[in-house]
N, CA, C and O atoms as a GROMACS GRO file, in nm:
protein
  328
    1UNK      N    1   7.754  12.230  -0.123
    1UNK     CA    2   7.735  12.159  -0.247
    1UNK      C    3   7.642  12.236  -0.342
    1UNK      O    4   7.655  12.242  -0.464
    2UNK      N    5   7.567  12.283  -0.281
    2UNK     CA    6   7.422  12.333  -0.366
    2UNK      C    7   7.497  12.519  -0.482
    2UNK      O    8   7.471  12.570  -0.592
    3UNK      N    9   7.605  12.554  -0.347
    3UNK     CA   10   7.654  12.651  -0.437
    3UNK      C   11   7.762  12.663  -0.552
    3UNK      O   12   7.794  12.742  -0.642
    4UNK      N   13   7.820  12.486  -0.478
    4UNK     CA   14   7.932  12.430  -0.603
    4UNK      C   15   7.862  12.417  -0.708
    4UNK      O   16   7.886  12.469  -0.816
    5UNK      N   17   7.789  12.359  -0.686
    5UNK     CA   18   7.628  12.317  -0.806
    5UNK      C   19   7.666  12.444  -0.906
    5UNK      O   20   7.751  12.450  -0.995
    6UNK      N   21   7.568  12.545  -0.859
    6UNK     CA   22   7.572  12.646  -0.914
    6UNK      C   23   7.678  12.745  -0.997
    6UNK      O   24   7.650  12.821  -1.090
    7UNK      N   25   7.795  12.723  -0.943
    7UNK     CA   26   7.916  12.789  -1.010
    7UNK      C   27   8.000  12.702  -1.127
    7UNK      O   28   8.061  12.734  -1.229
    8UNK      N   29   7.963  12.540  -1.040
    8UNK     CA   30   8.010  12.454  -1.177
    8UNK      C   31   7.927  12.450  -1.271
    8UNK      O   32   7.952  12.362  -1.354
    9UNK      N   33   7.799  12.538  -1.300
    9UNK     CA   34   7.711  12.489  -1.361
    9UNK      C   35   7.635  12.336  -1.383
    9UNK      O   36   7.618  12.275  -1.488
   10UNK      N   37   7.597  12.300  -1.247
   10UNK     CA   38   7.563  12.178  -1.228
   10UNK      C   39   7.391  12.132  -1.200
   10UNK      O   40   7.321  12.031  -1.196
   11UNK      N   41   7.377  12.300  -1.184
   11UNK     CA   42   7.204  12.294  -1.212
   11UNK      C   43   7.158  12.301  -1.390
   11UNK      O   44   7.038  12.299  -1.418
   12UNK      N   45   7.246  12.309  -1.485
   12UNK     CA   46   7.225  12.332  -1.619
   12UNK      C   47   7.112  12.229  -1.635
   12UNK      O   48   7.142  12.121  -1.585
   13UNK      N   49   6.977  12.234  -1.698
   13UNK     CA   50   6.882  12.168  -1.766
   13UNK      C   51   6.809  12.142  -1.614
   13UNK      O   52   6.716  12.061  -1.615
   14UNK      N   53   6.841  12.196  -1.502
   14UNK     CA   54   6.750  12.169  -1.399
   14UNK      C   55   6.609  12.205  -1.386
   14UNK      O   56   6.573  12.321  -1.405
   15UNK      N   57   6.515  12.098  -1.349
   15UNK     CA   58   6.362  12.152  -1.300
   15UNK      C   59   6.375  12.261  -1.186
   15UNK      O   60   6.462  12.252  -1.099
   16UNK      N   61   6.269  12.384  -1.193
   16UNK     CA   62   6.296  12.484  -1.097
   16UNK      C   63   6.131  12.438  -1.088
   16UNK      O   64   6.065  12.375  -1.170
   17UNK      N   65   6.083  12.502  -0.933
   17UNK     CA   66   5.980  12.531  -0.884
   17UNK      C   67   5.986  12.666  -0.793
   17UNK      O   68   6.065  12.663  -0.698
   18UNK      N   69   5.930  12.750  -0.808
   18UNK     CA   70   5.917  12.912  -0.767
   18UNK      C   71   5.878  12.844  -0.589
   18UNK      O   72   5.822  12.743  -0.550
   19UNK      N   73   5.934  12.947  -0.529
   19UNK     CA   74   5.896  12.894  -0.356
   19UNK      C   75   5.785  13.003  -0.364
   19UNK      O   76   5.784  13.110  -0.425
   20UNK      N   77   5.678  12.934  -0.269
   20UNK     CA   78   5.490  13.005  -0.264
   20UNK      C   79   5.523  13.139  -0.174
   20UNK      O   80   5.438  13.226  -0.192
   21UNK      N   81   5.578  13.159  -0.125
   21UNK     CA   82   5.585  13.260  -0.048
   21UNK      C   83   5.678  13.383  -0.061
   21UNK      O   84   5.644  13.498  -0.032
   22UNK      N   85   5.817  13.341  -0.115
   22UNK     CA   86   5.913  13.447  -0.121
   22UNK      C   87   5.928  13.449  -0.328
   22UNK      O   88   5.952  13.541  -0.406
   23UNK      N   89   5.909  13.346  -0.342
   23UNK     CA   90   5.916  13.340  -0.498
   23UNK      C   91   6.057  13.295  -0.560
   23UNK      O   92   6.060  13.246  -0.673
   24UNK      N   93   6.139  13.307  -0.507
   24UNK     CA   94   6.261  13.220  -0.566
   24UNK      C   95   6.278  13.082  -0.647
   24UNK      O   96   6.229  12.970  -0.637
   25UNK      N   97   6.336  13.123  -0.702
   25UNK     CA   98   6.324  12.932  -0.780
   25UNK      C   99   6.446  12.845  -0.704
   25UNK      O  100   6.559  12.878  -0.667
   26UNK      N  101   6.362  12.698  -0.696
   26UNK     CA  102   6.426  12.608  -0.572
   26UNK      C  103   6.471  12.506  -0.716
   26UNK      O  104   6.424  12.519  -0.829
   27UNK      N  105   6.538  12.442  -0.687
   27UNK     CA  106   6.594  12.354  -0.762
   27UNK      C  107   6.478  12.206  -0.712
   27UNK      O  108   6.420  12.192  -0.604
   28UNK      N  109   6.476  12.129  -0.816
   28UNK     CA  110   6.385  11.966  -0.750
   28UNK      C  111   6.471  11.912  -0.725
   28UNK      O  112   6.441  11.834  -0.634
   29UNK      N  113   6.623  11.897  -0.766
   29UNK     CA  114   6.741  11.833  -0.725
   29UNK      C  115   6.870  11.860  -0.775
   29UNK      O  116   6.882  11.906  -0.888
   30UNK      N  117   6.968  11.836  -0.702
   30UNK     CA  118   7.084  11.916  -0.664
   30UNK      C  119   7.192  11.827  -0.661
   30UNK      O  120   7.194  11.766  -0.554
   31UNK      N  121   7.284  11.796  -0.738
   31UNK     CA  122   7.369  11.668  -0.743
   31UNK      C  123   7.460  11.700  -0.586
   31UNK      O  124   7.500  11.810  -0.546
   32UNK      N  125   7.469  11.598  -0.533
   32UNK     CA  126   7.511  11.617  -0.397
   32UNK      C  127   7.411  11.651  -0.259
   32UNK      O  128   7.389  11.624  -0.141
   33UNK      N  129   7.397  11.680  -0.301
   33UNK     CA  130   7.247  11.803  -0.172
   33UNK      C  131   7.104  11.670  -0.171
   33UNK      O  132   7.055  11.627  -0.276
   34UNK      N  133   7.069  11.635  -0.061
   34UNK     CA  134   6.954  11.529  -0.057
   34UNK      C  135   6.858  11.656  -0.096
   34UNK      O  136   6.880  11.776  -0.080
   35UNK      N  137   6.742  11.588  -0.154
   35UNK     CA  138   6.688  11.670  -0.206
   35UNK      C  139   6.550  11.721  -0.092
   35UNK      O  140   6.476  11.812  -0.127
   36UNK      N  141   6.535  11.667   0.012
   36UNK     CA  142   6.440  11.689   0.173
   36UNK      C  143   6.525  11.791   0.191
   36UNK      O  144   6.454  11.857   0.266
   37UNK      N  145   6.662  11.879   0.175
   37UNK     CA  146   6.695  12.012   0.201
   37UNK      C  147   6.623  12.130   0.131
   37UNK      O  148   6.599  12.243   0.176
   38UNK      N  149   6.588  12.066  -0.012
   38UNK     CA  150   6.548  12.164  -0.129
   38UNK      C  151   6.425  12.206  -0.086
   38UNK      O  152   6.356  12.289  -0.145
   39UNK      N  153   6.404  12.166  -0.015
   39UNK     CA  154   6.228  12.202   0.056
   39UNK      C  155   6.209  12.227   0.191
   39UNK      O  156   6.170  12.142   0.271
   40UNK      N  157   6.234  12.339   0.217
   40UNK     CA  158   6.266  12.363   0.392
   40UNK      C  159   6.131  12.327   0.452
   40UNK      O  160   6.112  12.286   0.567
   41UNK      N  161   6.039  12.347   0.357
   41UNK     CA  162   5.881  12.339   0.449
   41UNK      C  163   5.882  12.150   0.528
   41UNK      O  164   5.815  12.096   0.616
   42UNK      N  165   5.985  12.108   0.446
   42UNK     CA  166   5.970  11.907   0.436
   42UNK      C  167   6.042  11.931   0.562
   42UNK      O  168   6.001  11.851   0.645
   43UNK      N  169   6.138  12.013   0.614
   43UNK     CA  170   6.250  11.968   0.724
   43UNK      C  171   6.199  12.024   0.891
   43UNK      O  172   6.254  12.026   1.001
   44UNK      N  173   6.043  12.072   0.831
   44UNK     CA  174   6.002  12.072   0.955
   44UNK      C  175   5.948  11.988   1.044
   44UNK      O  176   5.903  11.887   0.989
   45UNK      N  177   5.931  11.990   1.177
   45UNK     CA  178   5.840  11.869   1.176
   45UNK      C  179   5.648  11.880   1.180
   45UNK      O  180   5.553  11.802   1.181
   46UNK      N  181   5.672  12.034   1.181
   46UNK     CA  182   5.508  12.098   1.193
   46UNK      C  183   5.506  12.140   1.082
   46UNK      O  184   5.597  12.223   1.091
   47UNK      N  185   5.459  12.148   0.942
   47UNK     CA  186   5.446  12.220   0.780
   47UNK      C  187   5.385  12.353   0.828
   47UNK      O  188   5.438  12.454   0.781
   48UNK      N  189   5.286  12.368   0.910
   48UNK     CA  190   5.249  12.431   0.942
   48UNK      C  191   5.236  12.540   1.003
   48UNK      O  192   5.142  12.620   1.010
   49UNK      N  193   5.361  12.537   1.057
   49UNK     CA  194   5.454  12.625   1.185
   49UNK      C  195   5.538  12.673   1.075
   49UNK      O  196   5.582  12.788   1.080
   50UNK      N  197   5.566  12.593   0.974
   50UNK     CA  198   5.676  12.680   0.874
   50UNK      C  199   5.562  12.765   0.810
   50UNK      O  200   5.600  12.881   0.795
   51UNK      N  201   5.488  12.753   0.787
   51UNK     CA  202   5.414  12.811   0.685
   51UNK      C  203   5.354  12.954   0.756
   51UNK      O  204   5.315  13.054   0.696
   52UNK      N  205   5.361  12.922   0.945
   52UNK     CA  206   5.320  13.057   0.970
   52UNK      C  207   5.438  13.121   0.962
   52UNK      O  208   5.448  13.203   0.871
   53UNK      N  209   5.571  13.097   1.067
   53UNK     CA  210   5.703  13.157   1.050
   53UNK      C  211   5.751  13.208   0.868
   53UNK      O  212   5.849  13.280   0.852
   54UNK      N  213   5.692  13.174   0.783
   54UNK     CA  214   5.770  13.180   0.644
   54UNK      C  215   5.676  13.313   0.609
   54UNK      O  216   5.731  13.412   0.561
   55UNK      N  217   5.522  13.314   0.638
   55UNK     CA  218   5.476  13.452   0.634
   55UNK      C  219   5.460  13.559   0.716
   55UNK      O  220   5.392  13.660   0.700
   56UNK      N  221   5.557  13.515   0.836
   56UNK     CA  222   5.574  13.621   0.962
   56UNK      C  223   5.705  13.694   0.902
   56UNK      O  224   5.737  13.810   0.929
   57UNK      N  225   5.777  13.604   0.812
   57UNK     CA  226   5.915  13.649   0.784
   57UNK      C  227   5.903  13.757   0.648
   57UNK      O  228   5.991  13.836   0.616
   58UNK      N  229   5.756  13.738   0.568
   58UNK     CA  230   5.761  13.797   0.439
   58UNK      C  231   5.699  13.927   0.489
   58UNK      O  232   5.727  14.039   0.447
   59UNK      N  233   5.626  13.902   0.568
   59UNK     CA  234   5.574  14.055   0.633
   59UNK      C  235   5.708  14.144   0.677
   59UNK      O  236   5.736  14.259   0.643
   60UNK      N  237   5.773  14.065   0.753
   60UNK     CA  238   5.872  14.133   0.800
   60UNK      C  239   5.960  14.229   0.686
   60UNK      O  240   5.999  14.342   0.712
   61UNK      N  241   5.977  14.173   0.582
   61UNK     CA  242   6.059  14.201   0.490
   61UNK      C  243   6.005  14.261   0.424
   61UNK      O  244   6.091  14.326   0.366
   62UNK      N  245   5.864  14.302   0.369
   62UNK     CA  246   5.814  14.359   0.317
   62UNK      C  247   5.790  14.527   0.364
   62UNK      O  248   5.794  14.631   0.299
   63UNK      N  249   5.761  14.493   0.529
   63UNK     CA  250   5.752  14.572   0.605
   63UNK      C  251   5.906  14.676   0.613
   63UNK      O  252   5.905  14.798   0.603
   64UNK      N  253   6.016  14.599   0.632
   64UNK     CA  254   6.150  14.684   0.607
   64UNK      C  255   6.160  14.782   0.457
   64UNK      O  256   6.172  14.902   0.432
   65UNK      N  257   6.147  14.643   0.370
   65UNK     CA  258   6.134  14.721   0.246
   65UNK      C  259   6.073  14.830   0.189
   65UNK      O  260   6.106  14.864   0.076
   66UNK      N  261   5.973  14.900   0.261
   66UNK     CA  262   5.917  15.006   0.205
   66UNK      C  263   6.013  15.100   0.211
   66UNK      O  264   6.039  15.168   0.111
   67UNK      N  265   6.073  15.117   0.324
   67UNK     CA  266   6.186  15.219   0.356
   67UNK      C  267   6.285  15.207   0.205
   67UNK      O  268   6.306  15.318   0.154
   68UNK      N  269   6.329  15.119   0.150
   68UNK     CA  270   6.338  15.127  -0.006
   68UNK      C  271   6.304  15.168  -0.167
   68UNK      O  272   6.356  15.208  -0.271
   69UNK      N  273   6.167  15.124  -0.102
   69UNK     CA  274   6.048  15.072  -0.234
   69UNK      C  275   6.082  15.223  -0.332
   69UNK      O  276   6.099  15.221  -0.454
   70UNK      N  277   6.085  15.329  -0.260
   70UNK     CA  278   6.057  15.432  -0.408
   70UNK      C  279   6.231  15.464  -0.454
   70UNK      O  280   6.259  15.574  -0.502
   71UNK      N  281   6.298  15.398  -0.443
   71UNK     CA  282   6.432  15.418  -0.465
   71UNK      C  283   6.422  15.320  -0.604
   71UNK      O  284   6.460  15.371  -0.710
   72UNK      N  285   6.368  15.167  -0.605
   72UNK     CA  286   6.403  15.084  -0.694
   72UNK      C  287   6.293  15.087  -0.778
   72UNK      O  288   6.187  15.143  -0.749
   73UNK      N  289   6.326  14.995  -0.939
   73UNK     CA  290   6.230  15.010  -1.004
   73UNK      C  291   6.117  14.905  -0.967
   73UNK      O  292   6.102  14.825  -0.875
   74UNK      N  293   6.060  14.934  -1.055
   74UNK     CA  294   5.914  14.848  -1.054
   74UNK      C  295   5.910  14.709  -1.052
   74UNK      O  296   5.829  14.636  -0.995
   75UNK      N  297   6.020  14.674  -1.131
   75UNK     CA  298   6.086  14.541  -1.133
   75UNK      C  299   6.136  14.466  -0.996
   75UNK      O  300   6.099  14.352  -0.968
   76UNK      N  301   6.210  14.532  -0.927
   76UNK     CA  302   6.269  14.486  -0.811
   76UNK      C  303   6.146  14.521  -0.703
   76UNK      O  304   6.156  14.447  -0.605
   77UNK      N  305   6.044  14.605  -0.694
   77UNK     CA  306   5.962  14.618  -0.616
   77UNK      C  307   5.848  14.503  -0.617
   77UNK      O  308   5.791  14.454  -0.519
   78UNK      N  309   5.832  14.479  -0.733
   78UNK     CA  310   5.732  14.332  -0.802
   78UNK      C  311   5.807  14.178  -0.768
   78UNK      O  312   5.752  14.069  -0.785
   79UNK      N  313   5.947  14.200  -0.715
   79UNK     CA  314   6.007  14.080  -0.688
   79UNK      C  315   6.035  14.022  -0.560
   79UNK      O  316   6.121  13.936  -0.539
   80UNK      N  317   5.950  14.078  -0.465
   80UNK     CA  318   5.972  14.028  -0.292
   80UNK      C  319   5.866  13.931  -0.285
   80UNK      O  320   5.814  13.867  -0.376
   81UNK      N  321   5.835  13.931  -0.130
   81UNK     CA  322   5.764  13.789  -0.116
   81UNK      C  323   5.613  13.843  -0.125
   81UNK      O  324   5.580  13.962  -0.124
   82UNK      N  325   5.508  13.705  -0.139
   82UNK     CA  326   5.368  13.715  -0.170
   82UNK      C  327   5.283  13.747  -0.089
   82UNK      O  328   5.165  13.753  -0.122
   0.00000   0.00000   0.00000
């Protein structure tokens, strides 16, 4: 649903909130999609356990990404997680 959303243009005039860690913008709601999906940190049952796993995962990625970093611009290097 969330990607029908998107192609029908069904997020048009939508509230975004940037995610704290990777930076993406999350939608606040999603016609179809309950909106306790739009927030993976809500579908845990520890917040906390997401919050370590979500910066075990940005290290990770950050950590791959260097093997990249001097290939792209400054732009795409300024756009991974926090």
């Amino acid at each position: 649903m969330l990607v029908a959303a998107i192609l029908g243009d069904g997020l048009a005039g939508a509230h975004f909130r940037p995610d704290p860690v990777f930076g993406f913008l999350v939608p606040d709601a999603c016609p179809g999609v309950p909106s306790s999906v739009l927030s993976p940190r809500d579908t845990w049952p520890d917040p906390t356990a997401y919050d370590t796993k979500a910066r075990e995962l940005a290290e990770l990625f950050k950590k791959n990404f260097e093997t990249f970093a001097s290939a792209c611009s400054p732009e795409v290097r300024a756009a991974g997680p926090r």
